[in-house]
C-alpha positions in Angstrom: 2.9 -13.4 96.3 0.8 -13.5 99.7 2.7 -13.3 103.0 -0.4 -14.6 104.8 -1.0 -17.3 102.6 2.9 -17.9 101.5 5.3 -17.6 105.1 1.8 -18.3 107.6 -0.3 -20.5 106.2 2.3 -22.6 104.7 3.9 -23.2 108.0 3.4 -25.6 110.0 -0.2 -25.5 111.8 0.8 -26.7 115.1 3.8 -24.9 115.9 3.9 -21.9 118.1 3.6 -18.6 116.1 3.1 -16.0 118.5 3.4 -15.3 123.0 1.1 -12.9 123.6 1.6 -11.1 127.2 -1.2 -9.1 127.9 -1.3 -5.8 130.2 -2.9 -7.3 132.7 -0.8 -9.9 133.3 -2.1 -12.8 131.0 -0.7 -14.9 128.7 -1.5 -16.6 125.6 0.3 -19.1 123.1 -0.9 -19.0 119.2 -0.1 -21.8 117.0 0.4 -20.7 113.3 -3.2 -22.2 112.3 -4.7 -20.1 114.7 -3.2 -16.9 113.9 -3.8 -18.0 110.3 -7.6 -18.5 110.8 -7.9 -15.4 113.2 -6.6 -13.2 110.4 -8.2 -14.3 107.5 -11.7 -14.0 109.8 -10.9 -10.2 110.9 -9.5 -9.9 107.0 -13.8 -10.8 106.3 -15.0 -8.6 108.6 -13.0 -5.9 106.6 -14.3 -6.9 103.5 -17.9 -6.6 105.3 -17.4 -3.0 106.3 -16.9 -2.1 102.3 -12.8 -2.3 102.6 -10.9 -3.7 99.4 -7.5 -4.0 97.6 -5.3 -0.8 97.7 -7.6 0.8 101.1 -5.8 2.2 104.2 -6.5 0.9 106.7 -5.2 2.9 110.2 -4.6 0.8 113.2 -4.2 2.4 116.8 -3.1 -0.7 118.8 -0.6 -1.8 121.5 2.1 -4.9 121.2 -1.0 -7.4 120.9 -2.2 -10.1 119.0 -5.1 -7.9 117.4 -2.7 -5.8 115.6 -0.6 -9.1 114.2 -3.9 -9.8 113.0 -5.1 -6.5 112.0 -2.0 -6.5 109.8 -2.2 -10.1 108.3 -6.0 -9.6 107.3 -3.8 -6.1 105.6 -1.4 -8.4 103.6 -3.8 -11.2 103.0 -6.4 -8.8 101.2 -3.9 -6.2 99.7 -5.2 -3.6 101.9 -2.4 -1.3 102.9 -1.6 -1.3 106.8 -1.0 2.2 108.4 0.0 1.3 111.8 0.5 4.3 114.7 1.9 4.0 117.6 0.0 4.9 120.9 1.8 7.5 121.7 0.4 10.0 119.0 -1.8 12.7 120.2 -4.7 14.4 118.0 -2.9 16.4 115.8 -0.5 13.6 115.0 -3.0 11.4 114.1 -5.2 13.9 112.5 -2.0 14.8 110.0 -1.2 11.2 109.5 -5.6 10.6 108.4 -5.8 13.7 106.5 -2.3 12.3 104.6 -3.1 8.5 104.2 -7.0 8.9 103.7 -7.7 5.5 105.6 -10.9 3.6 104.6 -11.6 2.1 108.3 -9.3 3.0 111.9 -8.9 -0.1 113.8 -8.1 1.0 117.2 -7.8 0.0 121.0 -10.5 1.2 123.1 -8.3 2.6 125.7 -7.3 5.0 122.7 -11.0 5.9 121.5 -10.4 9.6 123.4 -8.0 10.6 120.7 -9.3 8.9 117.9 -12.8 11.1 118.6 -10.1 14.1 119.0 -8.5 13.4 115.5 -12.2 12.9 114.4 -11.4 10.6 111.5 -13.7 10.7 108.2 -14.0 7.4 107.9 -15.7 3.9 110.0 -13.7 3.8 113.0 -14.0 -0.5 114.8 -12.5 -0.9 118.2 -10.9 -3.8 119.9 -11.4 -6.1 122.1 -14.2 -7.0 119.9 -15.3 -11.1 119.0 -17.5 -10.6 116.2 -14.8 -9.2 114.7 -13.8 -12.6 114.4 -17.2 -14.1 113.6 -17.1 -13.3 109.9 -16.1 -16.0 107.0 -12.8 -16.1 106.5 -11.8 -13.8 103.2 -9.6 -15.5 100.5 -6.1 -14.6 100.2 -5.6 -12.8 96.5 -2.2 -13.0 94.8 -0.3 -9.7 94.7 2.5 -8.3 92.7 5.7 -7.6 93.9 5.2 -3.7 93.7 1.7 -3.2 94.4 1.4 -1.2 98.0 1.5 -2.8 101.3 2.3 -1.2 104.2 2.9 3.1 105.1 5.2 4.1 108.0 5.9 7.6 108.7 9.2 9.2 109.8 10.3 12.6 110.2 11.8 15.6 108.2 13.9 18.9 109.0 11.3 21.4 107.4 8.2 19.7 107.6 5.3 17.8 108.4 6.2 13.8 109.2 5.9 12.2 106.1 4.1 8.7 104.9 6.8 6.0 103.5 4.7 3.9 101.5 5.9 0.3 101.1 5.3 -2.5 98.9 4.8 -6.3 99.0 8.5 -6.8 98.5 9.3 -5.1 101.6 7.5 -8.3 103.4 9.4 -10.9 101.9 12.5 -8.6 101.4 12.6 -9.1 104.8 14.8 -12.1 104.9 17.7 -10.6 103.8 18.4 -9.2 107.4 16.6 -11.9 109.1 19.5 -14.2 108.4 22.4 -11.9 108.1 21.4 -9.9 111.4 18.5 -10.4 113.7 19.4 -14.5 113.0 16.8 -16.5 114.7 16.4 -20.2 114.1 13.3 -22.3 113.6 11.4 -23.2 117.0 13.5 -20.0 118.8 11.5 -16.8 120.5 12.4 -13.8 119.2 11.5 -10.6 120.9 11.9 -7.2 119.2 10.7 -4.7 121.6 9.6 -2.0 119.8 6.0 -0.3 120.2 3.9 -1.4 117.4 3.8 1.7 114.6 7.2 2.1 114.3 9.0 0.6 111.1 11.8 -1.5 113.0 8.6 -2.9 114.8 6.8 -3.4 111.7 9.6 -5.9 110.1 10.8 -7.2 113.2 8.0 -8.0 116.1 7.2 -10.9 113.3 7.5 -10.9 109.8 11.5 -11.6 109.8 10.9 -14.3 113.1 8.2 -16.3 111.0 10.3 -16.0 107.6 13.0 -18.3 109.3 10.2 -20.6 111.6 10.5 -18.8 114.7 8.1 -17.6 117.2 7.3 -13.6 118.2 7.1 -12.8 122.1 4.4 -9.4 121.8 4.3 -7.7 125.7 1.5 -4.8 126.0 3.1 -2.9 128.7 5.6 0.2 128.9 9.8 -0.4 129.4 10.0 -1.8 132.7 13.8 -2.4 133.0 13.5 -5.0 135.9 10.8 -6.2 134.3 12.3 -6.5 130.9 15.2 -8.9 132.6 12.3 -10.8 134.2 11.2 -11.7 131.5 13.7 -12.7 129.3 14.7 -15.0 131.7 11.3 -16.5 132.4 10.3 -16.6 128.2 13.5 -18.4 127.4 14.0 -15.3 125.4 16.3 -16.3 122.3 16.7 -13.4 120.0 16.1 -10.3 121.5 16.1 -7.0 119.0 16.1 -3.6 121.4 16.5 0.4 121.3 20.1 1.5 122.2 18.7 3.3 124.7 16.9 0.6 126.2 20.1 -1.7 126.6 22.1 1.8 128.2 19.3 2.1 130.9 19.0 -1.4 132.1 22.8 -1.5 131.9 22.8 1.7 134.8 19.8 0.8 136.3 19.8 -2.8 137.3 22.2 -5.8 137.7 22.8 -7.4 134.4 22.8 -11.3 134.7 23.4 -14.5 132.8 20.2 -15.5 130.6 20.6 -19.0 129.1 18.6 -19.3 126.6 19.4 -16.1 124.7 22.0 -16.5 121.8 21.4 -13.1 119.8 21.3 -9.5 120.7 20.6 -6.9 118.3 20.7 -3.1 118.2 19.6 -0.5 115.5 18.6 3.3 115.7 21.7 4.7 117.2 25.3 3.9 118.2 25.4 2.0 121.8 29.0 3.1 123.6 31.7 0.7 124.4 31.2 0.5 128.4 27.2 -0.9 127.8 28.4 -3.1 125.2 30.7 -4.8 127.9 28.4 -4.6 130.7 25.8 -6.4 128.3 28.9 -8.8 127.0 30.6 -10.0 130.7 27.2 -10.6 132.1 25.4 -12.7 129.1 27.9 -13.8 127.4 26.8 -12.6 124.1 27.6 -9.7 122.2 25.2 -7.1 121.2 25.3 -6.8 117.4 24.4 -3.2 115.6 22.8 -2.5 112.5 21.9 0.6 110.6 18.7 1.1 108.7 16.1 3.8 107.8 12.6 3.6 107.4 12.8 4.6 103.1 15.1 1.9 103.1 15.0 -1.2 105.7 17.3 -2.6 107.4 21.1 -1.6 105.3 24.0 -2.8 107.6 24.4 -5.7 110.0 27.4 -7.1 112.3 26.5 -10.1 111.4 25.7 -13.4 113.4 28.4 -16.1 114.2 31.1 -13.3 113.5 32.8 -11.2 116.3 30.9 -8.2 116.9 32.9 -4.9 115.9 32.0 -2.4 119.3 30.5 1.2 117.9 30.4 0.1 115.0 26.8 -0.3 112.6 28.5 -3.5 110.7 29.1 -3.8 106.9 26.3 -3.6 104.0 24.0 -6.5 104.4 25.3 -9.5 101.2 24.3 -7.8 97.9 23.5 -4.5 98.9 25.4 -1.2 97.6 26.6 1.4 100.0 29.1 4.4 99.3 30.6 7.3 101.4 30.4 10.0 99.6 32.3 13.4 101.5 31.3 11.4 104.6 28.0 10.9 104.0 26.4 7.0 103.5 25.1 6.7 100.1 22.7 3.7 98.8 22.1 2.4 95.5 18.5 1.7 95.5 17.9 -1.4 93.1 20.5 -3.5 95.0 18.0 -3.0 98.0 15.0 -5.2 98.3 12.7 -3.2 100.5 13.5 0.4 99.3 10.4 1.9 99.5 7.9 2.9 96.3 7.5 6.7 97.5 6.2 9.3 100.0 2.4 9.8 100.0 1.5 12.3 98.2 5.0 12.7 95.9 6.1 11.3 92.6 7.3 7.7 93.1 11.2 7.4 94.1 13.6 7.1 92.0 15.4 3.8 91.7 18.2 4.8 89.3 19.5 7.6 91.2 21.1 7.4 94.6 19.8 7.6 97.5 21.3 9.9 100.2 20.8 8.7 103.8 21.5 11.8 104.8 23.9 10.2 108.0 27.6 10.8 108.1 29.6 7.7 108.6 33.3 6.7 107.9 34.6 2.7 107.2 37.6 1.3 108.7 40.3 -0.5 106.6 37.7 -3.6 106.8 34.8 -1.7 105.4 32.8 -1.9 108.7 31.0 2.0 109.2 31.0 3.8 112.4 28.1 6.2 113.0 28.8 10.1 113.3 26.0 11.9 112.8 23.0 13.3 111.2 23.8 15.5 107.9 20.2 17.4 108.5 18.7 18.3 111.6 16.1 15.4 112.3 17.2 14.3 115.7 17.5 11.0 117.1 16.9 10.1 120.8 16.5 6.8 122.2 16.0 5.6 118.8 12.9 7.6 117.2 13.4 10.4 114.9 12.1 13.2 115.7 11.9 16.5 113.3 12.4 19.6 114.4 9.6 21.5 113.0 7.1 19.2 115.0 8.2 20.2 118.0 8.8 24.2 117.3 4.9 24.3 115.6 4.0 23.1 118.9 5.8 25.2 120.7 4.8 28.6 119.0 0.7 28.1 119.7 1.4 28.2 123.5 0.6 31.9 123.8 4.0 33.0 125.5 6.2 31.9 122.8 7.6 34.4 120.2 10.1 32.2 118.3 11.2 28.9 118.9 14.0 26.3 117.5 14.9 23.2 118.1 18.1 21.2 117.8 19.4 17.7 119.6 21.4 17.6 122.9 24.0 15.2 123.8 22.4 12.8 126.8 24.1 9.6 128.0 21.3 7.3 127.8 19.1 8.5 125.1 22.2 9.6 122.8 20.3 12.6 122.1 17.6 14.6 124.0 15.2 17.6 122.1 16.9 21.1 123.3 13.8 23.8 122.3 15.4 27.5 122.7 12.7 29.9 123.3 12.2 33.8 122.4 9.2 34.6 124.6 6.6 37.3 123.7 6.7 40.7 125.7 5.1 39.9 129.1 6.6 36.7 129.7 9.4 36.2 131.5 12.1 33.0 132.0 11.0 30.5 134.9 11.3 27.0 135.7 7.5 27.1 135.7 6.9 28.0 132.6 10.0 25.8 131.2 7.5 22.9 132.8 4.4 24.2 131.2 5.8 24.3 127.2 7.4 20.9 128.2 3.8 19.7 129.1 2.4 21.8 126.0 4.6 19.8 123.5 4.1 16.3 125.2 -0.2 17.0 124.8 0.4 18.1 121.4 2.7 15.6 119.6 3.8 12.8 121.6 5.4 11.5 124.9 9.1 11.1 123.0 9.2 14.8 121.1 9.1 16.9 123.9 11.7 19.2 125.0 13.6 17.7 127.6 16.0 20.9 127.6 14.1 24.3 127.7 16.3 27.2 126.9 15.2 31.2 127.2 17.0 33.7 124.8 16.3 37.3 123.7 17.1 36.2 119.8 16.9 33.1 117.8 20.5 33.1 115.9 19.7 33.4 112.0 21.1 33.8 108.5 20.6 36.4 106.2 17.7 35.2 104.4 15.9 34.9 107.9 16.9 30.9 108.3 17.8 29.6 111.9 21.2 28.4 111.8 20.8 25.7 114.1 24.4 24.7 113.9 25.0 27.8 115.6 22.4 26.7 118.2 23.9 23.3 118.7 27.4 25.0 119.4 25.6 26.9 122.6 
């Protein structure tokens, strides 16, 4: 198997793969033959710089064409595609190269600063860049089902983020959901929102679109939620794949109205309340359908298309896959799942004949549809990334005032969830709003934009068991 030689080369040549709306302003229309040739050219110049089957190769790029490409040339070649987000900061990245042990970074140039700061041990080639594109095109090899493709990293309770590695299946495993949630149809635009890096971005931006013939809409710019609307309407926007949190705030912050052309709405990351689901309903017409997935595992659950969308609830198990509750908490057998991933980086290979515990708490109605209640560990989600806790307290505890820090999630209308840090500050220091604003802008240098505390918190005493363990239940009860 080859995606880029199977799904993109065997489509057809003169229909429109990709709509590429750059930062500034312009915009571009790729056929498949052109994204075909593009890739397989950048794939050469890979192959020139000493890359092979089974590298990593690290890419640091915005929604843009270059990292479609960047990860076709990965799947055409057998390289294994590590794409980041932009929003990491060094010490993110520097975790995720010191983890993953890329052969090459392919990154923007607007994101060279960090990419010095991480200080990679390995090439680093920036884009924009044509000779990148200059080389022969490299052949596309045939791959097995299980050899490695693609490493995403998500977040844990008592650790460092770790690296889900993925394997070829997960590609073509892909059209499970493609039909039975997200739903396009050949010729339509699909638009899935997410910022390149993330795994719902990774499946969704275009593998799944071109597995059923449709075309991706890629925009290079930050949420906008006028501009968002805008463009829908103007892209004759079809399928359209967002964050909860981005349909809450455009619900409260502009006037919702008709779009025509769009026929699908999808939702995954966290439950979306009743009052934006009708907002989103009355004006468009169309329902907004949730899912449920986790990076491990793909996409799991799906209201699916052409059926009546059940409101605050994450739909029933996509056809053929195997979910439990077990004391209230969603269970997965892993070989009736075709893009269950082969491992974390750096452990023993997961195991596909025992369960696999989400680690979410859910309960079914009396027609087997699961509602969302909440996490069984601590990793917090707001506004659709997960975030673990012990990023955000390691960050906090270098700023020189802080004695003790924890961090648990706070209830927030549009984000679900917001990160809550409680503080214990070192002798000297005392409570302000100022220095609530400084560890704020502490955390958001080191991590990311999304981690940091949006909820600063001063105490005399972190609340703990015996064995000297936060209880952050007790924290999340304050």
């Amino acid at each position: 198997m080859n995606f880029a030689r199977d799904v993109v080369e065997a489509a057809d040549g003169t229909a429109r793969a990709m709509v590429e709306l750059s930062a500034g302003g312009e915009r571009r229309e790729w056929t498949f033959a052109e994204v075909a040739d593009s890739s397989a050219r950048l794939a050469g110049s890979l192959v020139a710089h000493g890359v092979g089957r089974g590298d990593v190769i690290l890419t640091l790029i915005g929604n843009r064409a270059d990292w479609v490409l960047a990860m076709l040339a990965c799947f055409r070649t057998g390289m294994v595609a590590l794409p980041c987000t932009e929003q990491l900061r060094a010490p993110d990245l520097r975790h995720r190269l010191e983890v993953a042990r890329p052969a090459l970074v392919l990154a923007d140039e607007r994101n060279r600063a960090v990419v010095e700061a991480a200080a990679p041990q390995c090439p680093v080639l920036t884009i924009p860049d044509p000779a990148l594109y200059a080389a022969e095109p490299a052949p596309a090899i045939d791959l097995a089902a299980d050899d490695p493709c693609l490493i995403a990293f998500t977040s844990g309770t008592a650790g460092e983020p770790k690296g889900v590695l993925h394997a070829q299946r997960y590609l073509f495993g892909q059209r499970l959901q493609a039909e039975h949630w997200l739903g396009p149809r050949t010729g339509e635009l699909v638009w899935c929102t997410a910022a390149s890096g993330w795994s719902k971005s990774a499946r969704n931006a275009f593998i799944a679109p071109w597995l059923r013939g449709a075309a991706a809409l890629l925009h290079d710019a930050r949420f906008d939620p006028a501009q968002r609307l805008e463009l829908l309407a103007r892209e004759g926007v079809n399928v359209l794949c967002m964050a909860p949190t981005e349909y809450r705030v455009i619900a409260k912050r502009e006037t919702l109205r008709a779009l025509p052309a769009v026929r699908g709405l999808v939702a995954a990351g966290e439950a979306l309340n009743p009052e934006v689901l009708r907002a989103w309903t009355e004006a468009t017409g169309v329902e907004v359908r949730d899912g449920y997935g986790q990076t491990e595992t793909g996409q799991l659950t799906a209201n699916p298309p052409g059926e009546p969308a059940r409101p605050g609830s994450m739909g029933r198990p996509l056809p053929g896959v195997v979910l439990r509750v077990d004391d209230g908490e969603l269970v997965l057998d892993p070989a009736t799942d075709p893009t269950f991933f082969l491992g974390y980086l750096g452990e023993p290979p997961a195991d596909t004949e025992r369960v696999w515990r989400t680690g979410d708490r859910v309960h079914a109605d009396a027609d087997g549809y699961l509602h969302f209640e909440g996490r069984a560990d601590d990793v917090i989600i707001s506004a659709g990334y997960r975030i673990g806790p012990f990023e955000v307290e390691s960050a906090l505890v270098e700023h020189a005032a802080v004695a003790e820090a924890a961090v648990v999630g706070a209830p927030d209308d549009e984000r679900g969830s917001v990160v809550r840090a409680v503080v214990v500050l070192r002798a000297g220091h005392e409570p302000s709003d100022a220095l609530a604003r400084e560890l704020q802008a502490h955390v958001r240098d080191a991590t990311a934009p999304y981690k940091y505390p949006r909820v600063v918190d001063f105490a005399a005493a972190l609340p703990k068991t015996a064995s000297g363990k936060v209880r952050r239940a007790a924290l999340r009860d304050t």
